[in-house]
N, C-alpha and C positions, 0 to 999 in steps of 0.2 A: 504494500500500500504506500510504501514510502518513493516519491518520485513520480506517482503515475498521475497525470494531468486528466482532466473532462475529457468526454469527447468533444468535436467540434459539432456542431449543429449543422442538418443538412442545409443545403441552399435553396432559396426563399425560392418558390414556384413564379414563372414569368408572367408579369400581369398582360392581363385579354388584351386582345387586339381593341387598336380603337375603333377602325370600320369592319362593319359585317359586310359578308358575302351578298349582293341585291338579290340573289337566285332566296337564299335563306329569308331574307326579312320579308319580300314578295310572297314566298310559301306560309309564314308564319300569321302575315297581314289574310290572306285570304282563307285559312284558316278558321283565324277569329270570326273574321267577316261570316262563313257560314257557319260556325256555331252560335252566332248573331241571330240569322237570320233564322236557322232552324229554330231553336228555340223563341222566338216571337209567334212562329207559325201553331206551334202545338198551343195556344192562349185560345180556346174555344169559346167562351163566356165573356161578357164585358161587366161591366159594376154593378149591375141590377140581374144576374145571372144569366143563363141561358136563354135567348129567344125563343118563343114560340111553346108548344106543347112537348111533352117529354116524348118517345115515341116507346109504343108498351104491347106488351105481347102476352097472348090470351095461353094458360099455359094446358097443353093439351097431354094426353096419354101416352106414353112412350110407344111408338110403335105404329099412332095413327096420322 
């Protein structure tokens, strides 16, 4: 024990790039963009709920 010094600490990882790739940020943006848009779509109901009448089904006998 007598003599032996620290290790040395690995060296510091090199910071990101300042520009991206436009192939990537393009992919990334239209991306969002349709998980945007799907999600709006599935909104069936507005503030006062559902339009119109429920639609409802007479329930019959298996088989007939």
């Amino acid at each position: 024990m007598c003599g032996s010094s620290a290790p040395s600490p690995p060296p510091a990882p090199a910071p990101p790039p300042e520009q991206q790739d436009p192939g990537v940020t393009a992919a990334r943006d239209s991306e969002r963009m349709r998980r945007r848009t799907s999600a709006s779509n599935t909104i069936l109901t507005g503030p006062q709920g559902a339009p119109g009448a429920a639609p409802l089904q007479v329930k019959t006998l298996l088989g007939q």
